[in-house]
Residue frames relative to the residue before (quaternion, step in Angstrom):
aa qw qx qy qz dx dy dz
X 1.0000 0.0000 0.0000 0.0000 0.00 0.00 0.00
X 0.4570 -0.7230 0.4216 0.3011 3.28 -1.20 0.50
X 0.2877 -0.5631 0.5706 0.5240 3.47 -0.97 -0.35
X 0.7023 -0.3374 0.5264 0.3403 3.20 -2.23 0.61
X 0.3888 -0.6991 0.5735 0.1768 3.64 -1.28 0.32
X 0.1746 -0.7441 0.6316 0.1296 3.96 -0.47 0.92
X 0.3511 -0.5491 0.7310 0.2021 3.26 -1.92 0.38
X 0.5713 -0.5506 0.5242 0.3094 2.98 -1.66 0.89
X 0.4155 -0.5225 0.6722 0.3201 3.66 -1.37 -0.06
X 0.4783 -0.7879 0.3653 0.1300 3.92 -0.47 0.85
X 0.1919 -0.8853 0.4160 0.0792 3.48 0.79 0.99
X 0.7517 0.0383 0.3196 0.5757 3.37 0.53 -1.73
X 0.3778 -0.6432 0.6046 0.2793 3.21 -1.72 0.48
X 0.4197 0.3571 -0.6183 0.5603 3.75 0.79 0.71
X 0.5727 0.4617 -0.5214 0.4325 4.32 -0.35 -0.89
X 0.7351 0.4803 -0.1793 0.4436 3.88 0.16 -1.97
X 0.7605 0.3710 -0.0963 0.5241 4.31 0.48 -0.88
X 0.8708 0.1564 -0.0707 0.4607 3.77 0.45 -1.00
X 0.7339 0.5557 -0.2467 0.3028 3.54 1.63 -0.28
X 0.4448 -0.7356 0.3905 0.3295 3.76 -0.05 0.41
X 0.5222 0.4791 -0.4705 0.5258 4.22 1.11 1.17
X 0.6301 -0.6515 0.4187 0.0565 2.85 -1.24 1.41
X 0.0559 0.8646 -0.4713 0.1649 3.82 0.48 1.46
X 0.1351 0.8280 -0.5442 -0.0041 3.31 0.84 0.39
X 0.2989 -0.7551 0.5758 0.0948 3.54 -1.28 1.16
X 0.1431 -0.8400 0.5225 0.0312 3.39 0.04 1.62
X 0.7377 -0.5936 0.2324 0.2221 3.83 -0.74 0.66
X 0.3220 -0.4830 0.3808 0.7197 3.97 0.38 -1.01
X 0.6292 0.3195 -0.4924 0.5095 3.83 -0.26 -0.19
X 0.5162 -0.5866 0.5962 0.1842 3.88 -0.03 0.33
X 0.6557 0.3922 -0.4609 0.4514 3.62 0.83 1.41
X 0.4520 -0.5395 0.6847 0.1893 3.26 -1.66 0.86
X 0.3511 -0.4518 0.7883 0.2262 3.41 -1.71 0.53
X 0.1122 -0.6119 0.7815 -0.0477 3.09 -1.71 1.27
X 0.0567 0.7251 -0.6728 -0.1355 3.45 -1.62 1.01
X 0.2802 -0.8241 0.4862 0.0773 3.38 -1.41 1.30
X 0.1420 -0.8032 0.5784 -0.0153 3.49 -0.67 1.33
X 0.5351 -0.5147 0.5561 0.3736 3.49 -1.47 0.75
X 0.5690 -0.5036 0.5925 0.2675 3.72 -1.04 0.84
X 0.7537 0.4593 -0.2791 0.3783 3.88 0.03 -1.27
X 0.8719 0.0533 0.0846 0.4794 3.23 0.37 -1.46
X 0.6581 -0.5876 0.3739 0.2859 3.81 0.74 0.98
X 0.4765 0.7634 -0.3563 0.2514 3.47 1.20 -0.36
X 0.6436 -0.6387 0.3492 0.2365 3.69 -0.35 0.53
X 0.0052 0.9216 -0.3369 -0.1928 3.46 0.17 0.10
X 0.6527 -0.2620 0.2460 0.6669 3.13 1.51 -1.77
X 0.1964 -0.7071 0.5964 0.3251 3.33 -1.16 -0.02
X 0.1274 0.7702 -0.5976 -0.1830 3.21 -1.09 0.00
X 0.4520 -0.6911 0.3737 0.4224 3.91 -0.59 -0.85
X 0.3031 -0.7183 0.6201 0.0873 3.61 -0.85 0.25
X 0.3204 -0.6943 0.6402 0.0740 3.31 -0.98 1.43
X 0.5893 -0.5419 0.4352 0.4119 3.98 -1.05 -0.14
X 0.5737 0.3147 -0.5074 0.5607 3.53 0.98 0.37
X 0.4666 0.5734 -0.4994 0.4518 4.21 0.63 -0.40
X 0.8421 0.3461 -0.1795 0.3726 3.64 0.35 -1.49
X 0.5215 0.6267 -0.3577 0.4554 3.31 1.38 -0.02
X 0.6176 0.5260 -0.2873 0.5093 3.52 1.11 -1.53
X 0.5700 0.6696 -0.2383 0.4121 3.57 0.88 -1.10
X 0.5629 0.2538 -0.2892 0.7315 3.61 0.43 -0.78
X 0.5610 0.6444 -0.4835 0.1901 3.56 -0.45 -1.22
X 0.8500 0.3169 -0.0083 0.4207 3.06 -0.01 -2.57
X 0.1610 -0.6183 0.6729 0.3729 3.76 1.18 -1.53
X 0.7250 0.2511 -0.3884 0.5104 3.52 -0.17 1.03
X 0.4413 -0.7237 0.4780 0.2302 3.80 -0.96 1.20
X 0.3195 -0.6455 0.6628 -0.2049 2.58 -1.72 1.94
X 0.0917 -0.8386 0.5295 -0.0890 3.67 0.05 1.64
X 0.2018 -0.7038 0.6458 0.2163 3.25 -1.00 0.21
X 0.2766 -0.8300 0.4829 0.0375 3.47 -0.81 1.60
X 0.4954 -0.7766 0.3371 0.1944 3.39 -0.20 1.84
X 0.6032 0.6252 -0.2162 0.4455 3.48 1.51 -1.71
X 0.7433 0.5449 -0.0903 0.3775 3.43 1.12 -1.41
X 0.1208 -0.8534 0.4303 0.2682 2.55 1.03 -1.40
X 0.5325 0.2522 -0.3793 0.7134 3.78 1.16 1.04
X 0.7938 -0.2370 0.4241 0.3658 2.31 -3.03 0.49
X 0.0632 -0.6434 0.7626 -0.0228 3.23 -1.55 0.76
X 0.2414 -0.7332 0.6349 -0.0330 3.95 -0.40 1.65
X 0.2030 -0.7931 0.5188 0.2462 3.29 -0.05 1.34
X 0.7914 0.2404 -0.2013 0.5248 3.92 -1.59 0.93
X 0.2195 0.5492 -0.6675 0.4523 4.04 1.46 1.11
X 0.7544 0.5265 -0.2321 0.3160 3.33 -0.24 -1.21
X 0.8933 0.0924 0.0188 0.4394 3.38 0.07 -1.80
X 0.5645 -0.6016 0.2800 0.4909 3.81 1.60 0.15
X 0.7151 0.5553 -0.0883 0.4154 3.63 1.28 -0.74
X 0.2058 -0.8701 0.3814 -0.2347 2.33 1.14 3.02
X 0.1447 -0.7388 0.6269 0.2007 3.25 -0.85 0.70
X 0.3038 -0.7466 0.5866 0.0789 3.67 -0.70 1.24
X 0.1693 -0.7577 0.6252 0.0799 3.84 -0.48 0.73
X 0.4187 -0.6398 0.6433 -0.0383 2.85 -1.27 2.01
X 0.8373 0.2034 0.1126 0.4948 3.36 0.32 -1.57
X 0.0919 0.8674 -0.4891 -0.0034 3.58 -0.81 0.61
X 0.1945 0.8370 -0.5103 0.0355 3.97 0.25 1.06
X 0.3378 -0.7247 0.5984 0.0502 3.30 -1.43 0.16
X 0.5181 -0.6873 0.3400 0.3790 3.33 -0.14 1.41
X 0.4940 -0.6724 0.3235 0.4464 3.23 -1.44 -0.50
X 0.4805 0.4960 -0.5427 0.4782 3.58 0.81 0.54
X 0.6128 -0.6740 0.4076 0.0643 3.50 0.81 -0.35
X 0.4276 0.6205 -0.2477 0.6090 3.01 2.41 0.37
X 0.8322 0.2094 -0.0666 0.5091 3.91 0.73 -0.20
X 0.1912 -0.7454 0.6199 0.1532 3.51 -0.76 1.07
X 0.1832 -0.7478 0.6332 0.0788 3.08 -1.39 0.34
X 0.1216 -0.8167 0.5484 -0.1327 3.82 -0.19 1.48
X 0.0378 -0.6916 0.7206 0.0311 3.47 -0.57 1.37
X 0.0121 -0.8168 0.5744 -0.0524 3.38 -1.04 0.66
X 0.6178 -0.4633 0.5990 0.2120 3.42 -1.78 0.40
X 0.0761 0.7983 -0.5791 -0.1464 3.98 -0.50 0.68
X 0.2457 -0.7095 0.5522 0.3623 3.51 -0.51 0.78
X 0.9534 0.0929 -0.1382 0.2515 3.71 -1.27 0.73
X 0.7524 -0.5549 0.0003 0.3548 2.47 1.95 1.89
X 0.7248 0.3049 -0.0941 0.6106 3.61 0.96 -0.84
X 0.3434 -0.7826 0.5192 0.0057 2.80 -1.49 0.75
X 0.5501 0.6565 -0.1180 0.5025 3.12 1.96 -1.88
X 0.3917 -0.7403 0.5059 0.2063 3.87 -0.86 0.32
X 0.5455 0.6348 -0.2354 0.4941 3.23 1.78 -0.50
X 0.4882 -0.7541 0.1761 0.4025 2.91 1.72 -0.55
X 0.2537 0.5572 -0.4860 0.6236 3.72 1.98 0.69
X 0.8194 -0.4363 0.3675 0.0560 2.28 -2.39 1.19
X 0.6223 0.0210 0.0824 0.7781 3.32 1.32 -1.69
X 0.5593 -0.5418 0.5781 0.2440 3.10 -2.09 0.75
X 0.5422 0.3876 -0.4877 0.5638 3.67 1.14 0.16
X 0.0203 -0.8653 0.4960 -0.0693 3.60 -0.40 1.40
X 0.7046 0.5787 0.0219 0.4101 2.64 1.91 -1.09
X 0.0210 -0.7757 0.6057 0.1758 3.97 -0.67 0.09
X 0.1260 -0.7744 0.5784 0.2235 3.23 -0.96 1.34
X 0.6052 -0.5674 0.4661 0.3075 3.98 -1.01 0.58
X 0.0132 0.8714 -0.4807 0.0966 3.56 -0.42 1.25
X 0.8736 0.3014 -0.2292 0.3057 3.52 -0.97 0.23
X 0.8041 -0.3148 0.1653 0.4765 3.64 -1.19 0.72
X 0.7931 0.3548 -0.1518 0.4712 3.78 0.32 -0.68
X 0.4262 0.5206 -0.5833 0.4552 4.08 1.00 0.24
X 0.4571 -0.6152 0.5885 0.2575 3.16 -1.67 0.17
X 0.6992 -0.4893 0.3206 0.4111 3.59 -0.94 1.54
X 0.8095 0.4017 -0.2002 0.3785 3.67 0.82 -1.96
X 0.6208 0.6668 -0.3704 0.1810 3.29 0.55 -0.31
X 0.4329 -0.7771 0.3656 0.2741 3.84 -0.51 1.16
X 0.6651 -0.3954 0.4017 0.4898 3.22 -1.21 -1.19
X 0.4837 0.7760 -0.3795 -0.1408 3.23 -1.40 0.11
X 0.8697 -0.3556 0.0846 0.3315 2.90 -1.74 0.61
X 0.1960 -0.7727 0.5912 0.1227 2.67 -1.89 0.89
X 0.7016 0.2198 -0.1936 0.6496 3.26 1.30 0.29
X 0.3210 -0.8183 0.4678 -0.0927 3.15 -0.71 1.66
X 0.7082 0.3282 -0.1998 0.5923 3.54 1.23 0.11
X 0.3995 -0.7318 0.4929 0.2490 3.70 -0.78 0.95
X 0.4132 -0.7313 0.4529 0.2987 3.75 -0.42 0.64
X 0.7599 0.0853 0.1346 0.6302 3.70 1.99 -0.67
X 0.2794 -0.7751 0.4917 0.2818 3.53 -0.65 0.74
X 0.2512 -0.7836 0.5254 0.2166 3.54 -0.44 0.92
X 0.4330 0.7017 -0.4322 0.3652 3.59 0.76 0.28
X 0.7370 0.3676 -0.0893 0.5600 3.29 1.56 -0.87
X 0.5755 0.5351 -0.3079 0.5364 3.02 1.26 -0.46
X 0.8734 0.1652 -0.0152 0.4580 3.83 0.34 -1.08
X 0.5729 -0.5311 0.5015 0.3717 3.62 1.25 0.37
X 0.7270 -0.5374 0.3465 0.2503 3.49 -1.26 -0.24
X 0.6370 -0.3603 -0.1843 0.6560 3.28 1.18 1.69
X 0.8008 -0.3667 0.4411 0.1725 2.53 -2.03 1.46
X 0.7179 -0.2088 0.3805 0.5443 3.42 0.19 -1.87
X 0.2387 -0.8503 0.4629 0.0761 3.25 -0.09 2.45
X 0.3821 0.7245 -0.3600 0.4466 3.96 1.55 -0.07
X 0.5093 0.6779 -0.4355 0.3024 3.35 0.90 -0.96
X 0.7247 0.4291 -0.3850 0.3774 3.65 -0.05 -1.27
C-alpha cells in the first residue's frame, strides 16, 4: 500500500519556485485549476479543478480525480461512464497554482457532451471576423452518446 501524499506547508518563493516539495497553492474555495491534455498529441482536453483530496487521489490512483464544483464532490473521471483518464505525466506550474495532467483516455473522449475534448468549439477572433459570426465546431462526430451513457443529463446544475 501506499502512503497518502502530504503537501508542503509554503515557506518561501525559493521552497514554492526553485524547490523540489509539493506546495500547491489552492484558492479560497480550496481549488487548483487543472489542465488536461492527451499524452500523444498535446491536444487539449478539459479543464477542470482539484481540491487536496482530488490531488491526493490523483497521485494516489494514477488516473484523474476532479473535484466537481456543480456537485460539489470528488468526481473520478470515467466512475460513471468508463472513460478513465490514466495520468502519464503530472506537472505543476512554477508558482504552484495549476496542474497540468497529460493522460491516456480509455474510450477516446474526454467531453461529457460526448466529443473527444471539451474544447469543441472555435470562438471567431480578431479585427477582421465579422461582428455576426457564431461558433463552430471542431469536431463533428461524437466519440459516445451521452444520452445512454448518463441518462438525461450528465449534470442538471450545469446551466
Amino acid at each position: 500500500m501506499t502512503e497518502t501524499p502530504q503537501f508542503a506547508t509554503r515557506t518561501s518563493v525559493e521552497q514554492v519556485e526553485e524547490g523540489t516539495e509539493l506546495a500547491p497553492k489552492f484558492d479560497e474555495h480550496g481549488l487548483i485549476p487543472c489542465i488536461t491534455t492527451d499524452f500523444s498529441t498535446g491536444e487539449v482536453l478539459m479543464h477542470a479543478y482539484m481540491n487536496a483530496e482530488a490531488l491526493r487521489r490523483t497521485i494516489e490512483l494514477g488516473e484523474a480525480v476532479y473535484w466537481s464544483r456543480s456537485r460539489a464532490t470528488l468526481w473520478h473521471k470515467g466512475a460513471t461512464s468508463g472513460l478513465v483518464q490514466r495520468v502519464r505525466e503530472m506537472r505543476i506550474d512554477d508558482d504552484q497554482d495549476c496542474v497540468w495532467l497529460r493522460v491516456e483516455v480509455t474510450g477516446g473522449a474526454s467531453c461529457h457532451v460526448g466529443y473527444r475534448s471539451c474544447f469543441y468549439r472555435m470562438v471567431p477572433v480578431g479585427p477582421t471576423r465579422n461582428a455576426s459570426e457564431t461558433l463552430s465546431f471542431t469536431e463533428s462526430v461524437k466519440v459516445f452518446d451521452p444520452q445512454s451513457v448518463y441518462g438525461d443529463s450528465p449534470n442538471p446544475t450545469r446551466l
